[in-house]
C-alpha positions as a LaTeX table, in Angstrom:
\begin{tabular}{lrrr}
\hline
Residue & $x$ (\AA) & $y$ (\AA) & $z$ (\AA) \\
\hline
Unk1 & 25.93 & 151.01 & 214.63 \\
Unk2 & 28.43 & 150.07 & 211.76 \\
Unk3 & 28.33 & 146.70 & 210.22 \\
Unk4 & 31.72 & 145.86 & 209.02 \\
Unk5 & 32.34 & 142.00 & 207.43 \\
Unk6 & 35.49 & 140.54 & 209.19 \\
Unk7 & 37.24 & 137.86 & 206.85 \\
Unk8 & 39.58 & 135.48 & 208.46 \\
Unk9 & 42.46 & 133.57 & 207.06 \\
Unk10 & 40.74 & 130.49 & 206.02 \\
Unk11 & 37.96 & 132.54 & 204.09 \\
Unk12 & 40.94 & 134.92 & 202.36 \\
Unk13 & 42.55 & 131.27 & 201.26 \\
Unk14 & 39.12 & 129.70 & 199.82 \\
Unk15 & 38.28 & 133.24 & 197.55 \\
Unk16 & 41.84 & 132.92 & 196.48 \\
Unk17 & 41.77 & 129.71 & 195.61 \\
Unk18 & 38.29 & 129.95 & 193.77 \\
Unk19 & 39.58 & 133.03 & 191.91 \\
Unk20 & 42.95 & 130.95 & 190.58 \\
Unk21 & 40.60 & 128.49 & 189.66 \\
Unk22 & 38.27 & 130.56 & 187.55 \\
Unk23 & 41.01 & 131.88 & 185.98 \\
Unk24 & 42.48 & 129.06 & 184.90 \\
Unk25 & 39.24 & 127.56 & 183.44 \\
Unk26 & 38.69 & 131.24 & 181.24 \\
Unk27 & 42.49 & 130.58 & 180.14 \\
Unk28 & 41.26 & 126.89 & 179.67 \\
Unk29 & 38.78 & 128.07 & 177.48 \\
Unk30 & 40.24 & 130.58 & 175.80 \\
Unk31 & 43.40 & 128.19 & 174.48 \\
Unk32 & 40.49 & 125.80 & 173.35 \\
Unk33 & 38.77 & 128.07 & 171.21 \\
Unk34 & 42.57 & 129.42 & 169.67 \\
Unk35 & 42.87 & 128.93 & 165.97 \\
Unk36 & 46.02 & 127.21 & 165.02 \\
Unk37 & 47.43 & 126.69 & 161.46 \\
Unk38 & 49.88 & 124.46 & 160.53 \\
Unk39 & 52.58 & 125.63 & 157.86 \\
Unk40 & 51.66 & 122.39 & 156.11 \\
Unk41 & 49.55 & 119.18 & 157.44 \\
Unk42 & 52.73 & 117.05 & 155.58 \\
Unk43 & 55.48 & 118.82 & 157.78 \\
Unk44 & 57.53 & 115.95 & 158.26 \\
Unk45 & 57.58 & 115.37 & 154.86 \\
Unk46 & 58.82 & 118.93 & 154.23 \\
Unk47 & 61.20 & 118.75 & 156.87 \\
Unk48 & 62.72 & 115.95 & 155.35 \\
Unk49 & 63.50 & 117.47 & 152.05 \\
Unk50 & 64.59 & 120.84 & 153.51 \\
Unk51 & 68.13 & 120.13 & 152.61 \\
Unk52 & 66.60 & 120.20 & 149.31 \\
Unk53 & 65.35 & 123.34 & 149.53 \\
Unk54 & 68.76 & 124.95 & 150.67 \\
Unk55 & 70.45 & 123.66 & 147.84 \\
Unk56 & 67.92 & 124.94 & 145.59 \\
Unk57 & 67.82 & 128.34 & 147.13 \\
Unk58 & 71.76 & 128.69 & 146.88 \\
Unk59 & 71.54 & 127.62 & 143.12 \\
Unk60 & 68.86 & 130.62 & 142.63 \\
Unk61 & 71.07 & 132.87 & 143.82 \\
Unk62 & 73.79 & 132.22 & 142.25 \\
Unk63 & 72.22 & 133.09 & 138.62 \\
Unk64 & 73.42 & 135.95 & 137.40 \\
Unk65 & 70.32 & 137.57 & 137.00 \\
Unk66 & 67.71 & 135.97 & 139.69 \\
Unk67 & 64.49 & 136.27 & 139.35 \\
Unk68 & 62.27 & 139.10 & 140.68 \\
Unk69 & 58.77 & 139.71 & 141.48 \\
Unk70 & 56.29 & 143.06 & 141.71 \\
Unk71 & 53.44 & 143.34 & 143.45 \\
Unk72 & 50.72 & 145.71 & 142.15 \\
Unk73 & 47.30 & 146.60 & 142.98 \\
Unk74 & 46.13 & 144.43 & 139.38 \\
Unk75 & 48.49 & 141.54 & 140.63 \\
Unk76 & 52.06 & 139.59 & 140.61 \\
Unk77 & 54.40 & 140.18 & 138.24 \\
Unk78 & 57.18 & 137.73 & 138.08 \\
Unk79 & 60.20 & 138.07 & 135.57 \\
Unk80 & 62.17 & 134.97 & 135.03 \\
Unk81 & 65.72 & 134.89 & 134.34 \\
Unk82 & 66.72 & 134.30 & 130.28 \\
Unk83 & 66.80 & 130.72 & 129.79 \\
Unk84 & 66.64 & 129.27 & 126.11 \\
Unk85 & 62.92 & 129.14 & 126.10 \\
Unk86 & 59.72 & 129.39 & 127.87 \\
Unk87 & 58.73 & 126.08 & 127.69 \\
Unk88 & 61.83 & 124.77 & 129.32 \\
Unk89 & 60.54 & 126.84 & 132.95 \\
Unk90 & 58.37 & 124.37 & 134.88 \\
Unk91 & 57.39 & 124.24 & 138.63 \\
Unk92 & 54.87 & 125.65 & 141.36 \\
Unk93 & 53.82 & 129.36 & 142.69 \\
Unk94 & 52.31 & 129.19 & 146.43 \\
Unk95 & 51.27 & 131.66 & 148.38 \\
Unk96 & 50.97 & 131.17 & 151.92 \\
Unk97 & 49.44 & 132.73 & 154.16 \\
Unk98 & 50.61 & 132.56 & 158.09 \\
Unk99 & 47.26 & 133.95 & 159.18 \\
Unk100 & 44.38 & 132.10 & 157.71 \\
Unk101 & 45.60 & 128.89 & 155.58 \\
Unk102 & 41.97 & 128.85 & 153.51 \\
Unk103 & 43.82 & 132.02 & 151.75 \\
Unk104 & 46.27 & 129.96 & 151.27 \\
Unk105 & 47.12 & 129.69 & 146.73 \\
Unk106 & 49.10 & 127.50 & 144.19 \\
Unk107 & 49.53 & 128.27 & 140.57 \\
Unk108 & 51.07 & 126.34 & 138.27 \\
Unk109 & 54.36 & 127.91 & 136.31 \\
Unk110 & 53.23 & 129.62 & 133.16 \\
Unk111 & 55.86 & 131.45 & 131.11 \\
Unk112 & 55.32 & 134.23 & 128.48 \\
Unk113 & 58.81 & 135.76 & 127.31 \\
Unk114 & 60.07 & 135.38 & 130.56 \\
Unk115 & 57.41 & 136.91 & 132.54 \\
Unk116 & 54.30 & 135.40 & 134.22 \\
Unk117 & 51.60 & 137.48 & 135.75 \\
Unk118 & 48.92 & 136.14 & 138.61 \\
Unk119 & 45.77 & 138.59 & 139.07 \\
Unk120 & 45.46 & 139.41 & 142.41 \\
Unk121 & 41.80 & 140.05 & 142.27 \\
Unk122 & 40.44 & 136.34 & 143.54 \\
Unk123 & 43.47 & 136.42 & 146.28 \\
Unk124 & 42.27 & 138.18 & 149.90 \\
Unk125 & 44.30 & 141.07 & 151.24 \\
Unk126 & 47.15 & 140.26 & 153.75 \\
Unk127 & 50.75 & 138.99 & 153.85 \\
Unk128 & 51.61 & 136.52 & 151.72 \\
Unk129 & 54.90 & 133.80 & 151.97 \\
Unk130 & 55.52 & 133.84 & 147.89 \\
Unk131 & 57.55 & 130.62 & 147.79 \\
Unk132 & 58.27 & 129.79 & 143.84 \\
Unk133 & 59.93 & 126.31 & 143.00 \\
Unk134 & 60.91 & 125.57 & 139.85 \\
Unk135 & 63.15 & 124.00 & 137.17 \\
Unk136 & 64.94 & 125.00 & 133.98 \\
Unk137 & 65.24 & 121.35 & 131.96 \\
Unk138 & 67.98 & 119.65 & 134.72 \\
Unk139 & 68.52 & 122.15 & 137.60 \\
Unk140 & 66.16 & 123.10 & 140.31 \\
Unk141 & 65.86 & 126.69 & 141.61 \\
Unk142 & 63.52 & 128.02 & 144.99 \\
Unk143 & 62.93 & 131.65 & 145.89 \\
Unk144 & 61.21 & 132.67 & 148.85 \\
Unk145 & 59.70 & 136.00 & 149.75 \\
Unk146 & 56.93 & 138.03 & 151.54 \\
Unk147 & 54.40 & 140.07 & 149.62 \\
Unk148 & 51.53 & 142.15 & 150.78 \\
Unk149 & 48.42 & 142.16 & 148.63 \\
Unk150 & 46.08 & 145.20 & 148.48 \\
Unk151 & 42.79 & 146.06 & 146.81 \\
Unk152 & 42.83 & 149.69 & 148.09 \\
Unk153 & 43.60 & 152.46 & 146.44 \\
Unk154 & 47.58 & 153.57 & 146.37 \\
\hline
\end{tabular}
């Protein structure tokens, strides 16, 4: 004698209903536990001057020589373009990082004959948002860029 298990509609309806609901709890769940990271907890602020930042960005490149950065294993190398003198370079270095914002660095604007360099040794590996804003005495200037940094070997 065979046993066989006959389901009718009305059982077929309940397990499908119970399986959309465990599934939807497990998403539930899942979306709770999500880590999300804000570009910046002030973003209305920074939305607000982002007109700002356009104009800055067209002034930067419009310099004749713009400024340029290298990444190394040792660290960032950024040369500045010539302008009278060192001291006259002021502004901020960040580097963001989309993935985890505790990696997340600021430097402040230190110029040596045109050239600054950040060790990249206390920095974790990853992709970086370099976003440099800074000043020459009266005009503003922002570049913007993505970096990796590596410890490996190369």
């Amino acid at each position: 004698m065979k046993n066989t298990i006959k389901i009718n509609w009305g059982a077929g309806i309940a397990i499908l209903y119970t399986g959309f609901v465990a599934m939807i709890l497990v998403l539930v769940v899942m979306s709770t536990n999500q880590k999300i990271d804000l570009a910046t907890d002030r973003y209305y602020d920074e939305e607000l001057k982002f007109q700002d930042r356009i104009n800055k960005t067209k002034r930067a490149e419009a310099l004749s020589k713009p400024l340029s950065w290298t990444v190394t294993r040792e660290g960032l190398l950024i040369q500045y373009p010539e302008f009278g003198t060192d001291a006259d370079i002021t502004g901020k270095i960040t580097l963001y990082c989309p993935s985890n914002n505790k990696n997340d660095r600021s430097f402040p604007l230190a110029v040596n004959k045109g050239k600054q360099f950040i060790p990249v040794s206390g920095i974790p590996q990853g992709r970086y948002r370099l976003q440099i804003d800074w000043k020459n005495s009266n005009q503003t200037f922002w570049n913007e860029g993505v970096i990796l940094i590596s410890h490996g070997n190369q």
